[in-house]
PDB file with SEQRES, HELIX, SHEET and CRYST1 records, atoms N, CA, C and O in Angstrom:
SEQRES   1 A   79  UNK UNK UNK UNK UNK UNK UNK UNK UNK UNK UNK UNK UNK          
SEQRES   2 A   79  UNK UNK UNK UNK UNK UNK UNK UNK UNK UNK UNK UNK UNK          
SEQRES   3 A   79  UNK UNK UNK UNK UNK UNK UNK UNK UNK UNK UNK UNK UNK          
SEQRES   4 A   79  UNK UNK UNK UNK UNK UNK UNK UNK UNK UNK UNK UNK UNK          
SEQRES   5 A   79  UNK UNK UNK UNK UNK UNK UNK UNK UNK UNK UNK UNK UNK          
SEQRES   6 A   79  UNK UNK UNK UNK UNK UNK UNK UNK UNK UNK UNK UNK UNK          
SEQRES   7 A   79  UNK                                                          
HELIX    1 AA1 UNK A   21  UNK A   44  1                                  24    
HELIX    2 AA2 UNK A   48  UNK A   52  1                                   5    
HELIX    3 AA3 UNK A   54  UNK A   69  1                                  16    
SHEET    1 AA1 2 UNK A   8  UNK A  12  0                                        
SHEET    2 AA1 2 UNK A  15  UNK A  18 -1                                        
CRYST1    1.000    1.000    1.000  90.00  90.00  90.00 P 1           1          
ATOM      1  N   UNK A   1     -64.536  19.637  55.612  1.00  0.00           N  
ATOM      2  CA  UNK A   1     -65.949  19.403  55.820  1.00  0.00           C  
ATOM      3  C   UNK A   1     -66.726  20.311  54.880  1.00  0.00           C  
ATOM      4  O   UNK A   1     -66.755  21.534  55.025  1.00  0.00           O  
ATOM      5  N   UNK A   2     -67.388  19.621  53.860  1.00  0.00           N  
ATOM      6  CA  UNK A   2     -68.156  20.689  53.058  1.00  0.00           C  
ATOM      7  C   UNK A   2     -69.483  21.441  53.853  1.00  0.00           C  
ATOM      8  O   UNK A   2     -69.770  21.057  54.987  1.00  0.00           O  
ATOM      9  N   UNK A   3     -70.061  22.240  53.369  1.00  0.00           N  
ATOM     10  CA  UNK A   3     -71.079  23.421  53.714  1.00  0.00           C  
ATOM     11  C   UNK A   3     -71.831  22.002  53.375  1.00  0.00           C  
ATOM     12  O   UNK A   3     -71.376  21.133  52.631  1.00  0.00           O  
ATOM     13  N   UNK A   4     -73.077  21.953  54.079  1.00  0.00           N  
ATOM     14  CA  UNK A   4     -74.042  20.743  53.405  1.00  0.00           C  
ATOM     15  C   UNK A   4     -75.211  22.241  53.904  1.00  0.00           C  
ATOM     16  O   UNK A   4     -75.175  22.645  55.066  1.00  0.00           O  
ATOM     17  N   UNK A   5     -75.937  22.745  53.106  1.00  0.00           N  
ATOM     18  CA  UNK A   5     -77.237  23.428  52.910  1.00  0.00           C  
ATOM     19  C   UNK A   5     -78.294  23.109  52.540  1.00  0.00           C  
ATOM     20  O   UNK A   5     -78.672  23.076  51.369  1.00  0.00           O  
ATOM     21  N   UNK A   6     -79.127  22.732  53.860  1.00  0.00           N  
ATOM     22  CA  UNK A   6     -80.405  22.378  53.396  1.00  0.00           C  
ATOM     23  C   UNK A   6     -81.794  22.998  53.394  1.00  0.00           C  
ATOM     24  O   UNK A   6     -82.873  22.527  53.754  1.00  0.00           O  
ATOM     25  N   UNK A   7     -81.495  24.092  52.928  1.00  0.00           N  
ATOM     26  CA  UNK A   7     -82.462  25.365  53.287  1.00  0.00           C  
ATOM     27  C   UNK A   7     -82.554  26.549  53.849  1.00  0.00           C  
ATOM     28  O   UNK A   7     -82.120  26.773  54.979  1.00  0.00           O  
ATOM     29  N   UNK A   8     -83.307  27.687  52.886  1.00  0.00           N  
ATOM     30  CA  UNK A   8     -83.029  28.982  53.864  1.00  0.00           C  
ATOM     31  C   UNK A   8     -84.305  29.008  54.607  1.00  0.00           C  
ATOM     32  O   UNK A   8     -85.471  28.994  54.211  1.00  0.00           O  
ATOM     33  N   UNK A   9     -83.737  29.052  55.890  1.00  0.00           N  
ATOM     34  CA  UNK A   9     -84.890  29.039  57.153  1.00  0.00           C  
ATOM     35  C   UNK A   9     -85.575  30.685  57.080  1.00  0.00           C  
ATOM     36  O   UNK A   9     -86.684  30.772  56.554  1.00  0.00           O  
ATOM     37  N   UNK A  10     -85.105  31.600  57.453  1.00  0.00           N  
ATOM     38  CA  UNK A  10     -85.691  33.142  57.000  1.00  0.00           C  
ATOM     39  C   UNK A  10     -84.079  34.150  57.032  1.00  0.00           C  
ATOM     40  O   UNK A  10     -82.938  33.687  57.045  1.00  0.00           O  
ATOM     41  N   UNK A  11     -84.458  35.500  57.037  1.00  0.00           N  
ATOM     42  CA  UNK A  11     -84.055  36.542  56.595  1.00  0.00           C  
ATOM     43  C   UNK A  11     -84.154  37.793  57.529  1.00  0.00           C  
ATOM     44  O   UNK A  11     -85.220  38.365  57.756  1.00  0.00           O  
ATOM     45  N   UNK A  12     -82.885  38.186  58.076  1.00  0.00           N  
ATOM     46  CA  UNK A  12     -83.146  38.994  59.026  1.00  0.00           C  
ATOM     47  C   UNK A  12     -82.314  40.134  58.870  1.00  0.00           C  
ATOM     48  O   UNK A  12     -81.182  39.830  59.245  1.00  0.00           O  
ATOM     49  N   UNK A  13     -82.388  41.609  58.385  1.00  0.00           N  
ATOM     50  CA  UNK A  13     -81.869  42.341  58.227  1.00  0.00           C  
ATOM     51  C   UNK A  13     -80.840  42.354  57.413  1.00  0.00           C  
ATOM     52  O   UNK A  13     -79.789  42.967  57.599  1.00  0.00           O  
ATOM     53  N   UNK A  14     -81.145  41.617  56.412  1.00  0.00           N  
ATOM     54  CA  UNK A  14     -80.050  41.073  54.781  1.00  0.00           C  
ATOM     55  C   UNK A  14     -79.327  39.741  55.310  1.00  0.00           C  
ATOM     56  O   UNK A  14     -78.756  38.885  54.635  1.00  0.00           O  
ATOM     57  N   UNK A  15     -79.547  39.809  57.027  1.00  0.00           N  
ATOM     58  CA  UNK A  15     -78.612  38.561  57.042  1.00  0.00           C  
ATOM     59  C   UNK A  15     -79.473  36.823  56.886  1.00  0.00           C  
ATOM     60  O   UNK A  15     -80.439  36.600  57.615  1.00  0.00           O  
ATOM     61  N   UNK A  16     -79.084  35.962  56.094  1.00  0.00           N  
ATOM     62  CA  UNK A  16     -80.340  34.726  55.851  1.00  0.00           C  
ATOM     63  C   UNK A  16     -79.880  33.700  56.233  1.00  0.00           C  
ATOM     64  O   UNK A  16     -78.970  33.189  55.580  1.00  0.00           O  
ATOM     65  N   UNK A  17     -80.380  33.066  57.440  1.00  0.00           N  
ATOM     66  CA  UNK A  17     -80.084  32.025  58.158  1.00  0.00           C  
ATOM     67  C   UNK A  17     -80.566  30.471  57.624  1.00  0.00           C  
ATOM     68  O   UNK A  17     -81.720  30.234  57.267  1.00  0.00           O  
ATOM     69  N   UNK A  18     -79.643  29.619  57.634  1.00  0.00           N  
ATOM     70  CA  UNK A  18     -79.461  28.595  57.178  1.00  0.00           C  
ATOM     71  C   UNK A  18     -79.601  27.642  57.960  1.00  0.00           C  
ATOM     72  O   UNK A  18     -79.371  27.862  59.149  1.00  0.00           O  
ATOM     73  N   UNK A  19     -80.129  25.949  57.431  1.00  0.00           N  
ATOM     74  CA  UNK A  19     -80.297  24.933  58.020  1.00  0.00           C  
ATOM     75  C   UNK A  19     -78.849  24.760  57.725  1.00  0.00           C  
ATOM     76  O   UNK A  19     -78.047  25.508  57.165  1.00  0.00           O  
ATOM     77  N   UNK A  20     -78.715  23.458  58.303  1.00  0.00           N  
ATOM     78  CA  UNK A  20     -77.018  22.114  58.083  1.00  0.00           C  
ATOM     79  C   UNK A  20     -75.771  22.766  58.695  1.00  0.00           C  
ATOM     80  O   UNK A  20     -75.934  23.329  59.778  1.00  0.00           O  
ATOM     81  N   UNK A  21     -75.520  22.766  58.583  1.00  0.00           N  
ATOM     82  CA  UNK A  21     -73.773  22.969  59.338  1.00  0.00           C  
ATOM     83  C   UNK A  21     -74.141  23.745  60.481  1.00  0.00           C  
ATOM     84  O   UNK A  21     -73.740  23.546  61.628  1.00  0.00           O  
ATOM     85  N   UNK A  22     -75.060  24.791  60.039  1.00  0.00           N  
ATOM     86  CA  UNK A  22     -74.937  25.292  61.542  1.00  0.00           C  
ATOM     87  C   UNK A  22     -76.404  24.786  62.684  1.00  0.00           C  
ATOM     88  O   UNK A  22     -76.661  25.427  63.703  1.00  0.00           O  
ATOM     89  N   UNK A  23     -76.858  24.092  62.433  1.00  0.00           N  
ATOM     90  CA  UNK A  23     -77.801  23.028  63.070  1.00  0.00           C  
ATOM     91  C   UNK A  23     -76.932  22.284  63.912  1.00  0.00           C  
ATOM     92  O   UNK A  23     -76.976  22.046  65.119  1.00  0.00           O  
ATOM     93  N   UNK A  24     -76.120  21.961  63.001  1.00  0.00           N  
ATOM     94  CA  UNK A  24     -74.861  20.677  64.004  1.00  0.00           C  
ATOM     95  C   UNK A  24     -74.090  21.610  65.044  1.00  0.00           C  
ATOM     96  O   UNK A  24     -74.157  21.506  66.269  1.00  0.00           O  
ATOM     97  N   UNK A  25     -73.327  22.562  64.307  1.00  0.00           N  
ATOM     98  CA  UNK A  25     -72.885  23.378  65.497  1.00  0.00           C  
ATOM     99  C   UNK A  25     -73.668  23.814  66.491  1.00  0.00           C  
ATOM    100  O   UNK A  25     -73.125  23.497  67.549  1.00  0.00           O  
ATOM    101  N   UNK A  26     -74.485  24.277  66.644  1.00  0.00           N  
ATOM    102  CA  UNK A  26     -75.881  24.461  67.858  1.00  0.00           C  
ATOM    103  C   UNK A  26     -75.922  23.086  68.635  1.00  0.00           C  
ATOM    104  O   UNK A  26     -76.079  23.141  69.855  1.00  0.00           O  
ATOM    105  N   UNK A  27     -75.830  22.208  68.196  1.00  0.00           N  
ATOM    106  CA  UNK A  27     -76.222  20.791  68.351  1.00  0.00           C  
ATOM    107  C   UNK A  27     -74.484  20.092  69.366  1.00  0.00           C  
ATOM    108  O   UNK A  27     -74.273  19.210  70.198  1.00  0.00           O  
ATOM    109  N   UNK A  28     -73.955  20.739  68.911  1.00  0.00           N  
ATOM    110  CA  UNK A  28     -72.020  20.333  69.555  1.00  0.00           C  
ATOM    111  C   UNK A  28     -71.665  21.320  70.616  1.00  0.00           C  
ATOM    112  O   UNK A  28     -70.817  21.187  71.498  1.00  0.00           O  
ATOM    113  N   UNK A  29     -72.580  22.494  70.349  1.00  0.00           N  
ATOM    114  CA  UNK A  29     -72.583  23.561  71.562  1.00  0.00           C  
ATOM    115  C   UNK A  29     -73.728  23.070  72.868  1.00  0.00           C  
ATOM    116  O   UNK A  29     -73.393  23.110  74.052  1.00  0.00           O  
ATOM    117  N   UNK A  30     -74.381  22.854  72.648  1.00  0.00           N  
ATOM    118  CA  UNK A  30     -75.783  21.647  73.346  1.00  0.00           C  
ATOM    119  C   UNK A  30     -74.755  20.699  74.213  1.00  0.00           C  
ATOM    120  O   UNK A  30     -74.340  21.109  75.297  1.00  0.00           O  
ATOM    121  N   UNK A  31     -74.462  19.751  73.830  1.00  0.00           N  
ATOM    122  CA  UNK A  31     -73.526  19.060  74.081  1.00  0.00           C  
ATOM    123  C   UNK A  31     -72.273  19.169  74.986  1.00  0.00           C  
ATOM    124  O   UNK A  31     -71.819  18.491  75.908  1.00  0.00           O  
ATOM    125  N   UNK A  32     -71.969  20.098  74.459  1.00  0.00           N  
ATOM    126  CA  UNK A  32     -70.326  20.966  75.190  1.00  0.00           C  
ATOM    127  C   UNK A  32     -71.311  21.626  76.702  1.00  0.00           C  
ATOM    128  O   UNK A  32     -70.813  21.239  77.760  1.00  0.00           O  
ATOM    129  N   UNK A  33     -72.170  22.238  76.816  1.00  0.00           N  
ATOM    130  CA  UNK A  33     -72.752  22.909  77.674  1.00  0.00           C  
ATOM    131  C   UNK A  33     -73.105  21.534  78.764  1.00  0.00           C  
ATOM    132  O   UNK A  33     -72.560  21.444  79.864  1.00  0.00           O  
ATOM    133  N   UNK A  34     -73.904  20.716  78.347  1.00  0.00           N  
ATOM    134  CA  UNK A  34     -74.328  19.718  79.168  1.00  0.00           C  
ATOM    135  C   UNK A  34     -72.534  19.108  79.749  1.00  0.00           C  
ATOM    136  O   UNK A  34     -72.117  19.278  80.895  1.00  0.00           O  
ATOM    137  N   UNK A  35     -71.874  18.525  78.806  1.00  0.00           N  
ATOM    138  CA  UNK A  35     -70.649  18.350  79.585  1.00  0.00           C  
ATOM    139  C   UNK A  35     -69.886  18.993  80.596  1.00  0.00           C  
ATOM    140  O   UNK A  35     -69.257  18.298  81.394  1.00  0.00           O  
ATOM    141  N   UNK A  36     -69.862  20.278  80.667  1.00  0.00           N  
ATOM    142  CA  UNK A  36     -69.764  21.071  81.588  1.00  0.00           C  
ATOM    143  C   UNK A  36     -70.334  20.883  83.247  1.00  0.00           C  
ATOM    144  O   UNK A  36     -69.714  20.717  84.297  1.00  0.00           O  
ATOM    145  N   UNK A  37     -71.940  21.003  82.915  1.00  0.00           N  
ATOM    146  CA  UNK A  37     -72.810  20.369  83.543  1.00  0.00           C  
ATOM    147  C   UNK A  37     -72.405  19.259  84.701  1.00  0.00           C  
ATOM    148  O   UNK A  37     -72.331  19.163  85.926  1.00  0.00           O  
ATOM    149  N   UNK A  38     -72.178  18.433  83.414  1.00  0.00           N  
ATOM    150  CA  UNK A  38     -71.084  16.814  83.769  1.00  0.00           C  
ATOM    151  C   UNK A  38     -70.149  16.859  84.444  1.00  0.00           C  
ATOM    152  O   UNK A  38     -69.993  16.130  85.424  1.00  0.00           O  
ATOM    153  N   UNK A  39     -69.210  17.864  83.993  1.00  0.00           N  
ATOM    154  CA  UNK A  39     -68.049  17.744  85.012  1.00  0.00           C  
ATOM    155  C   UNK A  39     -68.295  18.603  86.379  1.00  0.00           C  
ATOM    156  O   UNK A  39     -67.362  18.522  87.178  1.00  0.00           O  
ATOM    157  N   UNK A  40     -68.964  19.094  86.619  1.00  0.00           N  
ATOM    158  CA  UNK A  40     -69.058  20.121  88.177  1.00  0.00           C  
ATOM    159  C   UNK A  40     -70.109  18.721  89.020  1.00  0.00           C  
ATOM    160  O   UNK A  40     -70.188  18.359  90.194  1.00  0.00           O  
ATOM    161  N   UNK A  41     -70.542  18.415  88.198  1.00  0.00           N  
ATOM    162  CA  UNK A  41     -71.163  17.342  88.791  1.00  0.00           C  
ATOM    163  C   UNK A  41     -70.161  16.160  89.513  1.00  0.00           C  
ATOM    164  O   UNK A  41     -69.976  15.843  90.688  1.00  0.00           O  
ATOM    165  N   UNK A  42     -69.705  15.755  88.443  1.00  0.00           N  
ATOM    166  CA  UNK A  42     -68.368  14.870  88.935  1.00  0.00           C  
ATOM    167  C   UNK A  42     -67.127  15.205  89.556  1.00  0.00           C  
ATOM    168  O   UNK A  42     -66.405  14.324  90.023  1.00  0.00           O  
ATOM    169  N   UNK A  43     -66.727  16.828  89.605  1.00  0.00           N  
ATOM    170  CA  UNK A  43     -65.930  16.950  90.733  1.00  0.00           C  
ATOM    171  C   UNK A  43     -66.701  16.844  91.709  1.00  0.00           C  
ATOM    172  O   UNK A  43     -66.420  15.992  92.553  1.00  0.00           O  
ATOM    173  N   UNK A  44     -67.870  17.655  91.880  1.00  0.00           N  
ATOM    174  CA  UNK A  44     -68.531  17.411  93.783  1.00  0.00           C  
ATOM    175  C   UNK A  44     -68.266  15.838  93.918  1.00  0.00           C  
ATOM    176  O   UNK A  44     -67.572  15.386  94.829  1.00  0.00           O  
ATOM    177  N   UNK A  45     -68.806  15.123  93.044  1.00  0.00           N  
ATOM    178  CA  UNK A  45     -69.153  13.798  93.609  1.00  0.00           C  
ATOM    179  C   UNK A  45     -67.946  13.086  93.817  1.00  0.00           C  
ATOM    180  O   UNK A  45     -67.976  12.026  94.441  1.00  0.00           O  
ATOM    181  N   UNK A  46     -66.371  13.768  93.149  1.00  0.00           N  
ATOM    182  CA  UNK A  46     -65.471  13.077  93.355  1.00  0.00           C  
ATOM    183  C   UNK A  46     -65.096  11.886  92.670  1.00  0.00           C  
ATOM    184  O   UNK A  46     -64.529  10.935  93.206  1.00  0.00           O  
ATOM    185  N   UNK A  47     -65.484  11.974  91.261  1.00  0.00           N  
ATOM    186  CA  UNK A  47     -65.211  10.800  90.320  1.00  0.00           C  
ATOM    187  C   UNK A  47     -64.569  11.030  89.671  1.00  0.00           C  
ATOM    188  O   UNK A  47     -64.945  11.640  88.670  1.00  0.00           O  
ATOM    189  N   UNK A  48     -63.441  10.745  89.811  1.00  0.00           N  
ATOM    190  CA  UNK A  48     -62.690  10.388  88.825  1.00  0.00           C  
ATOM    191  C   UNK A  48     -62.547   9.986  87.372  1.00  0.00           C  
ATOM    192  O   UNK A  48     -61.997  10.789  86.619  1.00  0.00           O  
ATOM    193  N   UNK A  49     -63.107   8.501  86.764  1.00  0.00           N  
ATOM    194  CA  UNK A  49     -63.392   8.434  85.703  1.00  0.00           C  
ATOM    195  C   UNK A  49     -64.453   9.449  85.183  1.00  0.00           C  
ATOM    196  O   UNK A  49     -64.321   9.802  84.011  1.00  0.00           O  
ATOM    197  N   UNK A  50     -65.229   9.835  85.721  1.00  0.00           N  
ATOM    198  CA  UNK A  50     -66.585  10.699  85.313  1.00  0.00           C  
ATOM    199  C   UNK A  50     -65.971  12.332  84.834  1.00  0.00           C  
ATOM    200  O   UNK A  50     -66.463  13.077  83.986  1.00  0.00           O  
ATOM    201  N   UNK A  51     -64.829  12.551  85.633  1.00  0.00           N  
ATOM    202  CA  UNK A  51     -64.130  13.383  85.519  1.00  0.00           C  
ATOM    203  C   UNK A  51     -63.329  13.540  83.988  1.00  0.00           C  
ATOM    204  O   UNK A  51     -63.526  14.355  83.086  1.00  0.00           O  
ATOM    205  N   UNK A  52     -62.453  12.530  84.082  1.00  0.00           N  
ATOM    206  CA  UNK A  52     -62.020  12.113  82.862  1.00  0.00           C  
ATOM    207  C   UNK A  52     -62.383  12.394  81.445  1.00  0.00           C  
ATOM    208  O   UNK A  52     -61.719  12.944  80.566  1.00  0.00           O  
ATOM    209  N   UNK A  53     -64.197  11.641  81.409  1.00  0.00           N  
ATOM    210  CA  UNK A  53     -64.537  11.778  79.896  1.00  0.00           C  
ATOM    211  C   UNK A  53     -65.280  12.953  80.436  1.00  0.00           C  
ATOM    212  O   UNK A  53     -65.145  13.889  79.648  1.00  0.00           O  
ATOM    213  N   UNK A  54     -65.783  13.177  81.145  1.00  0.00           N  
ATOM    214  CA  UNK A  54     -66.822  14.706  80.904  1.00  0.00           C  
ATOM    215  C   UNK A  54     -65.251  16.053  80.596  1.00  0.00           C  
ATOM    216  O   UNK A  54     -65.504  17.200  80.228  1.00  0.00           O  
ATOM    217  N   UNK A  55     -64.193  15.705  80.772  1.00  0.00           N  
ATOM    218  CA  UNK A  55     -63.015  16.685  80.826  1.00  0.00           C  
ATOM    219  C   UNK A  55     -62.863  16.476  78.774  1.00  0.00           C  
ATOM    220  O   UNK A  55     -62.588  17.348  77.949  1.00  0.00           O  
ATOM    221  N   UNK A  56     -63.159  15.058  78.563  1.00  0.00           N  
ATOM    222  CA  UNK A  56     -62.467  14.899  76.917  1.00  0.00           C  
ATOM    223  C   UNK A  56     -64.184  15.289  76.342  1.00  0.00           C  
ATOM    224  O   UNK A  56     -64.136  15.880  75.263  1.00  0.00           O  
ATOM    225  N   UNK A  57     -65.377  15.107  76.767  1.00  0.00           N  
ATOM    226  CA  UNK A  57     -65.886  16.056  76.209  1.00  0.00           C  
ATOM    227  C   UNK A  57     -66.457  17.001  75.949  1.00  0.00           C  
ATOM    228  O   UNK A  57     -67.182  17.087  74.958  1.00  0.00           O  
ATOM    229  N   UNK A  58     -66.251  17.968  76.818  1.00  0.00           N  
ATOM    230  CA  UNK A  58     -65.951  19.285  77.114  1.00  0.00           C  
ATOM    231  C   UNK A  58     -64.722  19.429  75.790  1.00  0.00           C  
ATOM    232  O   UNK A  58     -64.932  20.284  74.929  1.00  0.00           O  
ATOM    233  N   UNK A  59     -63.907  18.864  75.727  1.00  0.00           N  
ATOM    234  CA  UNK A  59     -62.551  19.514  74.959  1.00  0.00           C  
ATOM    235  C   UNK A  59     -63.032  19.323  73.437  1.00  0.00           C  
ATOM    236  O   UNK A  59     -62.817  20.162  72.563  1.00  0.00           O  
ATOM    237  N   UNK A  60     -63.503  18.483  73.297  1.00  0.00           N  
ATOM    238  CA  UNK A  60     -63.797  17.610  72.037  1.00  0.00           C  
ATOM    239  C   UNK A  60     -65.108  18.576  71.260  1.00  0.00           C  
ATOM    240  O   UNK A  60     -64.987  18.956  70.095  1.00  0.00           O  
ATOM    241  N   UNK A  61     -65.911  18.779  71.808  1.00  0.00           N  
ATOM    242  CA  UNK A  61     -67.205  19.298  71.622  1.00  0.00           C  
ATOM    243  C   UNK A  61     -66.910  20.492  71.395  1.00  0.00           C  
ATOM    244  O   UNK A  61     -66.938  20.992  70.271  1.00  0.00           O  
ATOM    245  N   UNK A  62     -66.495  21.269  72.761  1.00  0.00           N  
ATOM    246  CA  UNK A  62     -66.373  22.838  72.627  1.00  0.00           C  
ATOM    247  C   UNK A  62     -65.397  22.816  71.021  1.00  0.00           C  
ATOM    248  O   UNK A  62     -65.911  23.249  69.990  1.00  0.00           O  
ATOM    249  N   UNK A  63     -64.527  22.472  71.037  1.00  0.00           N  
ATOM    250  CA  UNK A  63     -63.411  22.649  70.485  1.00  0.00           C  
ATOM    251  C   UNK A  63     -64.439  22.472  68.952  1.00  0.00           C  
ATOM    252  O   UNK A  63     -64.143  23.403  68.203  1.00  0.00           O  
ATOM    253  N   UNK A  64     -65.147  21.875  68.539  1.00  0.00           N  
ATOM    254  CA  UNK A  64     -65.328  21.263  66.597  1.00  0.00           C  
ATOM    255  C   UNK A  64     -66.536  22.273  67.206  1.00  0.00           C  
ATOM    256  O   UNK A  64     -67.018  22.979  66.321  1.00  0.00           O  
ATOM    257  N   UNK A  65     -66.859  22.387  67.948  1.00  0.00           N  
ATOM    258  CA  UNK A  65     -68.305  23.504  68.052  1.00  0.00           C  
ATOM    259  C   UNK A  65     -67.807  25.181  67.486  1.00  0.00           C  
ATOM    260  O   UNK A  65     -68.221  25.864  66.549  1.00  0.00           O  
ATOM    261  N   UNK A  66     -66.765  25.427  68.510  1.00  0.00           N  
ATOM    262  CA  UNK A  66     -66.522  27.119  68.071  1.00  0.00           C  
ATOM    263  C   UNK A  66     -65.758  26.662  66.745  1.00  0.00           C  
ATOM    264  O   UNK A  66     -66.449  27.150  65.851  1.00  0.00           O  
ATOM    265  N   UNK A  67     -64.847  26.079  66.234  1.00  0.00           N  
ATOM    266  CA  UNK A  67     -64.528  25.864  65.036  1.00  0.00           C  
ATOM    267  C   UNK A  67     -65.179  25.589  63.737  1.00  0.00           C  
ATOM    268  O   UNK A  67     -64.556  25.646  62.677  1.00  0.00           O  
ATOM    269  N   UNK A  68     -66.644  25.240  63.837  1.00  0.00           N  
ATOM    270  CA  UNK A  68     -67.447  25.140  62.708  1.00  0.00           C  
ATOM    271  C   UNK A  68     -68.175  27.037  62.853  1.00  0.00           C  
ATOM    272  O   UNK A  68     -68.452  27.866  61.987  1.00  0.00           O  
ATOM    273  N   UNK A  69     -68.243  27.062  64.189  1.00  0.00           N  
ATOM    274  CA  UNK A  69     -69.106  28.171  64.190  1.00  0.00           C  
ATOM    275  C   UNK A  69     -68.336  29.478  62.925  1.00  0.00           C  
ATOM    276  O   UNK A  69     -68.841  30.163  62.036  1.00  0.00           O  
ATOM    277  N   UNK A  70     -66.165  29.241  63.733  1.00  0.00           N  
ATOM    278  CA  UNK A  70     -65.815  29.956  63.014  1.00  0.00           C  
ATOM    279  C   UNK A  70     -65.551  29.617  61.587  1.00  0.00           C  
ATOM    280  O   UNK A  70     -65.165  30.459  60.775  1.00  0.00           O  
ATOM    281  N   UNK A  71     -65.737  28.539  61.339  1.00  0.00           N  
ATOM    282  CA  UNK A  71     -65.492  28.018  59.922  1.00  0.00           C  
ATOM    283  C   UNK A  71     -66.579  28.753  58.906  1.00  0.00           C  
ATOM    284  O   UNK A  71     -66.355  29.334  57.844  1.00  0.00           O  
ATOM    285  N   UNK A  72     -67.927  28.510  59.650  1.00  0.00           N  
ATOM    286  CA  UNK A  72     -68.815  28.600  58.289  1.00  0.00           C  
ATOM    287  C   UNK A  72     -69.719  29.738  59.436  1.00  0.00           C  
ATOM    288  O   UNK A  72     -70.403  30.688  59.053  1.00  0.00           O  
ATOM    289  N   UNK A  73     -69.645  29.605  59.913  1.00  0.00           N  
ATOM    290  CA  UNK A  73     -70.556  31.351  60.252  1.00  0.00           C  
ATOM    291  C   UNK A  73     -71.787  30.508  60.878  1.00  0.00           C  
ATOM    292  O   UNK A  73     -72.121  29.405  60.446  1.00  0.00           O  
ATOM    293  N   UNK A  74     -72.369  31.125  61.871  1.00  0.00           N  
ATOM    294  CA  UNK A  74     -73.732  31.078  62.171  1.00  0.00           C  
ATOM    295  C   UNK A  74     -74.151  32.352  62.697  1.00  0.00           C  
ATOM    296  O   UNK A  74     -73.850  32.724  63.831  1.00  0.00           O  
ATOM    297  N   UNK A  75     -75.018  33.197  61.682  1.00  0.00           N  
ATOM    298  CA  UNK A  75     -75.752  32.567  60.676  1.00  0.00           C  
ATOM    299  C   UNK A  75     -74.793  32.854  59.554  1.00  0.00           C  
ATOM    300  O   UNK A  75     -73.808  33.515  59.884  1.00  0.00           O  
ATOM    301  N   UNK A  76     -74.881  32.493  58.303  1.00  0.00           N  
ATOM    302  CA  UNK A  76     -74.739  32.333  57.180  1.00  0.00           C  
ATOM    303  C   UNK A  76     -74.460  33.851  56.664  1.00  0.00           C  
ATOM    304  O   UNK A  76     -75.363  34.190  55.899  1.00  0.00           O  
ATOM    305  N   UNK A  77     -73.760  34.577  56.797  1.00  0.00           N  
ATOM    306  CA  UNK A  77     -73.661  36.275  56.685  1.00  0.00           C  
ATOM    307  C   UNK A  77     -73.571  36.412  54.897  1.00  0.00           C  
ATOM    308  O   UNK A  77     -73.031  37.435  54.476  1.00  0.00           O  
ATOM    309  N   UNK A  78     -73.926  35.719  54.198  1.00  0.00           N  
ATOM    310  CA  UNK A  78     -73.855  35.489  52.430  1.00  0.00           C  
ATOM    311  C   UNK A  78     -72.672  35.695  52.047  1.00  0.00           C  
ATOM    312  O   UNK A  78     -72.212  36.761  51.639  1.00  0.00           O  
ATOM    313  N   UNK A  79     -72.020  34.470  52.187  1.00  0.00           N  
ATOM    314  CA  UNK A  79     -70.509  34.466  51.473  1.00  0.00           C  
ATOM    315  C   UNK A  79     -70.484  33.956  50.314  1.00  0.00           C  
ATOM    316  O   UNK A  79     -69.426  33.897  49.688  1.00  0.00           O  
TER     317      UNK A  79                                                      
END                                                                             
């Protein structure tokens, strides 16, 4: 997955935070959190299927979320 950079947003103690890649990761962590959400929901209620995909995405999400985070940094530490 390339770095896609679409701007330096500002600058905080030498460190300069970036739009794109890590927009999406924020955005897959969003996601992963609400699934969570999803599944405590769907054990009380006892669903099964609901169980199921809120379990694949929880796995799916968290999982490409902390992996971009560790891939490309958020924020952008100037590599």
């Amino acid at each position: 997955m390339p770095f896609i950079d679409t701007g330096q947003l500002f600058e905080i103690g030498g460190i300069t935070i970036h739009i794109g890649i890590n927009a999406l990761s924020l955005l897959m962590l969003m996601v992963f959190i609400v699934g969570i959400w999803a599944l405590v929901a769907s054990i009380k209620n006892r669903n099964l299927l609901a169980v199921l995909f809120s379990v694949a995405t929880v796995a799916t999400f968290g999982f490409f979320a902390i992996a971009t985070i560790f891939t490309y940094g958020y924020p952008d530490l100037g590599h």
